[in-house]
Backbone as CSV, one residue per row, in Angstrom:
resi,resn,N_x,N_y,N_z,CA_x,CA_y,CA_z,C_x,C_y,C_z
1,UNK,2.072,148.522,77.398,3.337,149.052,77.845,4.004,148.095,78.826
2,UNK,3.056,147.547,79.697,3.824,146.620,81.203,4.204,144.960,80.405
3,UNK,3.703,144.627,79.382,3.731,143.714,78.517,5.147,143.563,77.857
4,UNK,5.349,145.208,76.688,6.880,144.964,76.881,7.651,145.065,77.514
5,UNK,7.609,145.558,78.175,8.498,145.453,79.587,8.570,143.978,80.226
6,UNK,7.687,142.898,80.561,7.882,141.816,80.775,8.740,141.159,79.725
7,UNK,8.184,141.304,78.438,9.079,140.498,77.484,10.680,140.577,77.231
8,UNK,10.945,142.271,77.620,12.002,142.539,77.522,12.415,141.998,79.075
9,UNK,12.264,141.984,80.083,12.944,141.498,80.823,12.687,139.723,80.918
10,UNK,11.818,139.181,80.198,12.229,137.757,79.621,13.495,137.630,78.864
11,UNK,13.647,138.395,78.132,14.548,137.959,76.756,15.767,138.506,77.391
12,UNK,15.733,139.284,78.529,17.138,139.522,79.289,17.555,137.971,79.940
13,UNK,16.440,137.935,80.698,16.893,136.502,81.520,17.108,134.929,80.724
14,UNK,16.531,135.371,79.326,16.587,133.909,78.842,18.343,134.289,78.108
15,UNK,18.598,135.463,77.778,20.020,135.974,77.633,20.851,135.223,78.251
16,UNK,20.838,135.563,79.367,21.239,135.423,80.719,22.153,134.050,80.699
17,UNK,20.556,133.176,81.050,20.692,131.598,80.941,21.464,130.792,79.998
18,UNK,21.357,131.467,78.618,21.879,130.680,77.483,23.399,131.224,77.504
19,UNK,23.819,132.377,78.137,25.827,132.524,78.305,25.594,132.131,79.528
20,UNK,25.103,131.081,80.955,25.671,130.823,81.590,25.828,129.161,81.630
21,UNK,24.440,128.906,80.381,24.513,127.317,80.268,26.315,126.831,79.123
22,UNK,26.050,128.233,78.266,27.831,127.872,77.368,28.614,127.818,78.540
23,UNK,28.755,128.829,79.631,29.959,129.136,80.100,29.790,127.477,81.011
24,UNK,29.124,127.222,81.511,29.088,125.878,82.154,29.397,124.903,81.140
25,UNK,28.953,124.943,79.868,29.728,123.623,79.025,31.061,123.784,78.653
26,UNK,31.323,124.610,78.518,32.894,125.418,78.278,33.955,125.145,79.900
27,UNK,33.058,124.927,80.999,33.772,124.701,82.395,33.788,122.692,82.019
28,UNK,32.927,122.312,81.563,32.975,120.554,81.573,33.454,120.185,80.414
29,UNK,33.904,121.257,79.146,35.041,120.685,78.560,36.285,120.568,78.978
30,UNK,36.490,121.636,79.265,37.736,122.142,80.182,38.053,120.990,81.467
31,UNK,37.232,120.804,82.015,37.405,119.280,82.725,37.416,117.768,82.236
32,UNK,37.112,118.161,81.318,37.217,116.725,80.581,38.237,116.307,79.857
33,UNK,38.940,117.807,79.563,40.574,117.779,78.478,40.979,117.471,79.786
34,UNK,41.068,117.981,81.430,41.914,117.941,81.811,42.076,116.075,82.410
35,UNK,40.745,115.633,82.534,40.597,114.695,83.442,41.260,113.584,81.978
36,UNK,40.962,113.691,81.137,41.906,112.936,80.069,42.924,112.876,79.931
37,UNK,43.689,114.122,80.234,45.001,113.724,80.149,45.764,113.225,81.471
38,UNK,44.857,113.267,82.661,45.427,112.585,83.433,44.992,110.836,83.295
39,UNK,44.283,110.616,82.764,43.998,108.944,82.423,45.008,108.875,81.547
40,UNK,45.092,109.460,80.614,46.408,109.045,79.667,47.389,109.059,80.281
41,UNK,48.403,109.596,81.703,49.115,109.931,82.243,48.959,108.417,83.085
42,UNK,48.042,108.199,83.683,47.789,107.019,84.290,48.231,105.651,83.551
43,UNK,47.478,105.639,82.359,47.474,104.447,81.519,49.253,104.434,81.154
44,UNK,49.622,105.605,81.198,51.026,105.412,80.817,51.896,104.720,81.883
45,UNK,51.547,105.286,82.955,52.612,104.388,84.494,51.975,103.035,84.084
46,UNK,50.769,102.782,84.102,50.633,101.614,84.100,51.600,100.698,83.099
47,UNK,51.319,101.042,81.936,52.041,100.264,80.518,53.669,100.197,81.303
48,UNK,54.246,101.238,81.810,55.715,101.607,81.819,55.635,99.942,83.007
49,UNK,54.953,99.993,84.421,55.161,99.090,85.027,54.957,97.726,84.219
50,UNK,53.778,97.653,83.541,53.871,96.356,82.858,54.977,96.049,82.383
51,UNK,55.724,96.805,81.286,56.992,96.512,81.054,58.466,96.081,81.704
52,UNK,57.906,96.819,82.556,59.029,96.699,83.872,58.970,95.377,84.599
53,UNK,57.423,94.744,84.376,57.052,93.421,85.530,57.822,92.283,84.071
54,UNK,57.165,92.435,82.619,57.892,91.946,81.688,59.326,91.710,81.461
55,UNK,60.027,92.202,82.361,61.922,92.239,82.075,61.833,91.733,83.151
56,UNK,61.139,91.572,84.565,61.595,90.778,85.144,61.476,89.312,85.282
57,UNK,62.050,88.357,85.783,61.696,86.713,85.859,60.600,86.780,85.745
58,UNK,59.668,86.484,85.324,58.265,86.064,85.804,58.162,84.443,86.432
59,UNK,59.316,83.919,86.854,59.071,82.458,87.457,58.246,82.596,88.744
60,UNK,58.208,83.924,89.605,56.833,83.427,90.656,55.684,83.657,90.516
61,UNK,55.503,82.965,90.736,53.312,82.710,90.219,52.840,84.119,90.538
62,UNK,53.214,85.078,91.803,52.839,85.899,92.233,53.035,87.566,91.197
63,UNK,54.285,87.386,90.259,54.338,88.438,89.478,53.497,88.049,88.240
64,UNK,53.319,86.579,88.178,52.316,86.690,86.936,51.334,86.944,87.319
65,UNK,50.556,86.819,88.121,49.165,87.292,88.653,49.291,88.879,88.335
66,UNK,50.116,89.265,88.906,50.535,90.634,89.218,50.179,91.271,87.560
67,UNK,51.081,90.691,86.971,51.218,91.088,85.553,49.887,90.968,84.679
68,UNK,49.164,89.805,84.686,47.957,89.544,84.124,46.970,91.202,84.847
69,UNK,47.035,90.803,86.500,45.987,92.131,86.632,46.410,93.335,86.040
70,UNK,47.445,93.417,85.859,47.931,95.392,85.163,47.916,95.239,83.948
71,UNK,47.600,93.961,83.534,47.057,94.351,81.608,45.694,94.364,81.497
72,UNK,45.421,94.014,82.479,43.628,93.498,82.846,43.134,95.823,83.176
73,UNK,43.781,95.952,84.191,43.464,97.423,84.178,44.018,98.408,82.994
74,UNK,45.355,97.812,82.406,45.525,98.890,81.292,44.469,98.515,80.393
75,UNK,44.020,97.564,80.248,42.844,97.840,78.988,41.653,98.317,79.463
76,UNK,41.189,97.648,80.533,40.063,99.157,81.080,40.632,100.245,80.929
77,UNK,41.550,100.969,81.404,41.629,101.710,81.411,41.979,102.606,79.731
78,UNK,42.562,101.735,78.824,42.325,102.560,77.701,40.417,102.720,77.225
79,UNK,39.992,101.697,77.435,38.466,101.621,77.515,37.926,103.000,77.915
80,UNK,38.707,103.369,79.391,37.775,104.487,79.646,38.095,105.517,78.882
81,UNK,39.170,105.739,78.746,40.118,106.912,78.256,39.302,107.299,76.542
82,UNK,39.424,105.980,76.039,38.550,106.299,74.655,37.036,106.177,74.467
83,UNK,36.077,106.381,75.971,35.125,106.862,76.306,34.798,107.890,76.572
84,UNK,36.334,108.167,77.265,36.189,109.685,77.524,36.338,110.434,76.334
85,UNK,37.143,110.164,75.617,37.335,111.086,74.022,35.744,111.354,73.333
86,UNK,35.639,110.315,73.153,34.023,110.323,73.012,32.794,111.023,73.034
87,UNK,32.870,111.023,74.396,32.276,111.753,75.364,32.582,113.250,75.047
88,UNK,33.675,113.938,75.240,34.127,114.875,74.717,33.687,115.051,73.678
89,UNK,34.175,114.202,72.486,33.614,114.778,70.815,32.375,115.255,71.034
90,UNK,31.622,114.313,71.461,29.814,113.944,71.442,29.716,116.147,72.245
91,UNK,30.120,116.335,73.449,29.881,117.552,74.133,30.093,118.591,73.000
92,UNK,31.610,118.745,72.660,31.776,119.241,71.777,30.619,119.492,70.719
93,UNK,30.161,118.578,69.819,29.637,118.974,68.852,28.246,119.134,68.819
94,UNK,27.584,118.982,69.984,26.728,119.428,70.342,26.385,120.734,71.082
95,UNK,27.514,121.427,71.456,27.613,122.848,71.536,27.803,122.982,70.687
96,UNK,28.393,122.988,69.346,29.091,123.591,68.408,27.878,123.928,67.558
97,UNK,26.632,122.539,67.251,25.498,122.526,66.560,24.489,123.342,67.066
98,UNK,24.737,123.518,68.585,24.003,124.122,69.244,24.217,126.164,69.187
99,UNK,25.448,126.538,68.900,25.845,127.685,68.486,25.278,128.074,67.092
100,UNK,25.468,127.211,66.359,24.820,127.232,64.825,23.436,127.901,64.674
101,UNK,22.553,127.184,65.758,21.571,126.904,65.377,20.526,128.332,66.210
102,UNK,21.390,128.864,67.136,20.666,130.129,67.628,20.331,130.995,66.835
103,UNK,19.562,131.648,67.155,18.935,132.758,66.137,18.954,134.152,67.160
104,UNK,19.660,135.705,66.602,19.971,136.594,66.942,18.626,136.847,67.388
105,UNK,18.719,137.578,68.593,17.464,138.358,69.598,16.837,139.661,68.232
106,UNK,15.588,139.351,68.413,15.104,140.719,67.334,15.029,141.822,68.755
107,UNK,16.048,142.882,68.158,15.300,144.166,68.920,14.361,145.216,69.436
108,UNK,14.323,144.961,70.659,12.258,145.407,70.644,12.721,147.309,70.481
109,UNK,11.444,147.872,69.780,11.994,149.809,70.089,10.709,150.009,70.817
110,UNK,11.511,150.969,71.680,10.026,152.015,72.363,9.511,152.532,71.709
């Protein structure tokens, strides 16, 4: 009798764990759409200034420097950005495989 009763309050707590480990991957997708679209938001000022350093003279040595480093960070920075996508897919579909693959609680009877 004290046996099922342990098991059943196992299979509560392992319950438990497995909607608070989704709800936590479901909180670091949700941060990861958001933190992406602010790199994309980023990478965009950047490109817009490059363009902007591009229309101007570039005859002082000092805006070409200038200019070389902000193509030098826009491509890191698309680098990260399509790491981060990545990264994302990869989370994604490993919850997704991971939903698949649970198997419904058998119901214990008194």
């Amino acid at each position: 009798m004290e046996k099922r009763g342990n098991q059943e309050v196992l299979v509560k707590h392992l319950i438990e764990n497995n909607v608070s480990l989704q709800k936590a991957s479901l909180n670091l997708m949700d941060s990861m759409n958001t933190l992406t679209k602010r790199i994309d938001k980023l990478v965009s000022i950047f490109e817009e200034a490059s363009k902007h350093i591009t229309d101007v003279e570039l005859s002082d040595e000092r805006l070409k420097n200038l200019a070389s480093k902000l193509e030098g960070l826009l491509d890191q920075n698309k680098e990260i950005a399509r790491g981060l996508i990545l990264l994302e897919q990869y989370i994604r579909s490993k919850s997704d495989v991971k939903q698949f693959s649970e198997r419904p609680v058998a119901e214990f009877k008194l």
